[in-house]
DOVEXTI-624996 format. One record per residue: residue in three letters; x, y negated, z negated of N, C-alpha, C in turn. Coordinates in pm, whole numbers, padded with zeros to 5 digits, always signed. Layout:
ALAXYZXYZXYZ/...
REM end
This chain:
UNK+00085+00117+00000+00000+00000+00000+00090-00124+00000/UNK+00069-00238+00099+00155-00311+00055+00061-00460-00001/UNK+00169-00526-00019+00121-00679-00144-00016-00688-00081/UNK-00049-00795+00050-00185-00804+00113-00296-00733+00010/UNK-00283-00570+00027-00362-00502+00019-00381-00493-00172/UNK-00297-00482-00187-00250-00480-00356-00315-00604-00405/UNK-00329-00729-00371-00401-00844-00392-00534-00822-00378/UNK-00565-00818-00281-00717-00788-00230-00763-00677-00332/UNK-00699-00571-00356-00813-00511-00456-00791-00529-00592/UNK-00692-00627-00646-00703-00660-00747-00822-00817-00778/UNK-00802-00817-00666-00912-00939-00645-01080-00909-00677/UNK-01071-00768-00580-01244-00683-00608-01232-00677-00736/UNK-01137-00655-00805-01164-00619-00939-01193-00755-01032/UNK-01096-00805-01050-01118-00949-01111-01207-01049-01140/UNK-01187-01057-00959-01293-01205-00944-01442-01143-00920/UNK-01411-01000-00817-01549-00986-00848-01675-00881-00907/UNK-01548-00837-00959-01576-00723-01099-01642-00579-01010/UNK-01583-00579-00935-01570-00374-00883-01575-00326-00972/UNK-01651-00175-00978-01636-00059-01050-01475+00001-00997/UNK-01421+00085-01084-01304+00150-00993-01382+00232-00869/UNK-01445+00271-00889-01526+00385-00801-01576+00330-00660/UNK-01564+00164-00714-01575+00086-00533-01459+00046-00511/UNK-01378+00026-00610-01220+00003-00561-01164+00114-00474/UNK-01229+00225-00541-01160+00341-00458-01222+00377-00346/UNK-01343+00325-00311-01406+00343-00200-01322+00228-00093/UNK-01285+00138-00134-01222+00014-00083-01069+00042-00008/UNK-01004+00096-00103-00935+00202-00086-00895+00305+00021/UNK-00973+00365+00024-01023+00468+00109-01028+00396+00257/UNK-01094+00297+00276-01137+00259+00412-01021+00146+00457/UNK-00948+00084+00354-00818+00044+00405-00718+00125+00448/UNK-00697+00247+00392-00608+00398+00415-00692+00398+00584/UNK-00809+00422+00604-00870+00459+00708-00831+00382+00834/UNK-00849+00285+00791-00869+00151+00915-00663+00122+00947/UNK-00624+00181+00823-00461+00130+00893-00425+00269+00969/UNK-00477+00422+00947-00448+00536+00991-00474+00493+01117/UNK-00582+00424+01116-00658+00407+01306-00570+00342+01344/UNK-00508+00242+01340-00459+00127+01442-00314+00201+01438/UNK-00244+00260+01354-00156+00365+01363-00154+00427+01470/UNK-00231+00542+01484-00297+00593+01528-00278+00570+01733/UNK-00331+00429+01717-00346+00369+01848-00258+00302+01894/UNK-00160+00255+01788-00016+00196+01832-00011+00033+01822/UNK-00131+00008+01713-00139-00153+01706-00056-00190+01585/UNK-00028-00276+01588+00082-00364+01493-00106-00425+01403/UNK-00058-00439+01247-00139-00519+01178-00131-00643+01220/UNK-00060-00727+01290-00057-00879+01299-00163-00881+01435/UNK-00146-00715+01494-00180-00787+01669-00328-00743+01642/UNK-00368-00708+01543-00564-00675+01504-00609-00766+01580/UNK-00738-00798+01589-00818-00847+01653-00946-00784+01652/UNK-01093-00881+01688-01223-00865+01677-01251-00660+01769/UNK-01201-00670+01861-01212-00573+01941-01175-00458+01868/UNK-01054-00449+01854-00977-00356+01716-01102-00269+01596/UNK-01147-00405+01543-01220-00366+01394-01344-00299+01495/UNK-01394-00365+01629-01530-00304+01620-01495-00189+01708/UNK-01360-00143+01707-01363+00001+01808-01347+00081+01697/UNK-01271+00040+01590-01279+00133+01435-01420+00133+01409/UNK-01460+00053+01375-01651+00028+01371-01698+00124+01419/UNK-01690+00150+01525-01745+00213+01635-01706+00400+01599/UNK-01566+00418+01570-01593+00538+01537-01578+00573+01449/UNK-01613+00499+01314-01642+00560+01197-01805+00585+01235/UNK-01880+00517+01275-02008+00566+01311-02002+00687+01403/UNK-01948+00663+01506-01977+00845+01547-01904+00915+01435/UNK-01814+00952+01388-01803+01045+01239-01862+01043+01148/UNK-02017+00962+01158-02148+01014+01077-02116+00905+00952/UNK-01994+00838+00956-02030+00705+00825-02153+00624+00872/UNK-02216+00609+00713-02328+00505+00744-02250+00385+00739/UNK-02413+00353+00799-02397+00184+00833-02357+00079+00735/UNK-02363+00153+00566-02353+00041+00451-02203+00072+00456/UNK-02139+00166+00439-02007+00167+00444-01909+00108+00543/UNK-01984+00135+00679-01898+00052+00754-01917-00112+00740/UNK-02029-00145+00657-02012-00269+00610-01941-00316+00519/UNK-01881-00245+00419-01774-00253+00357-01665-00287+00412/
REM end
């Protein structure tokens, strides 16, 4: 995990009082979403709108609901 990410969920926790159990769900889908762009050969800086909604896109065909991918 690096700092970015290490901030951000100390942040869910803090400021806006996460259970651990959504931290770890939080967790989970940051592990997910960096495996993907891995995966595809994208650099984190070169993300972009297209990026998140092609991850979007197939966490829904692998049967995640729609509240999670709103997470």
């Amino acid at each position: 995990m690096n700092k970015v990410e290490n901030e951000y969920l100390i942040y869910l926790k803090a400021e806006r009082g996460y259970s651990p159990k959504t931290i770890d769900s939080y967790t989970r889908d940051i592990d997910l979403f960096n495996a993907y762009i891995e995966k595809e050969g994208v650099l984190f800086d070169a993300v972009d709108k297209v990026i998140i909604r092609d991850f979007l896109a197939t966490e829904l065909m692998r049967g995640v609901s729609n509240r999670s991918c709103g997470r």
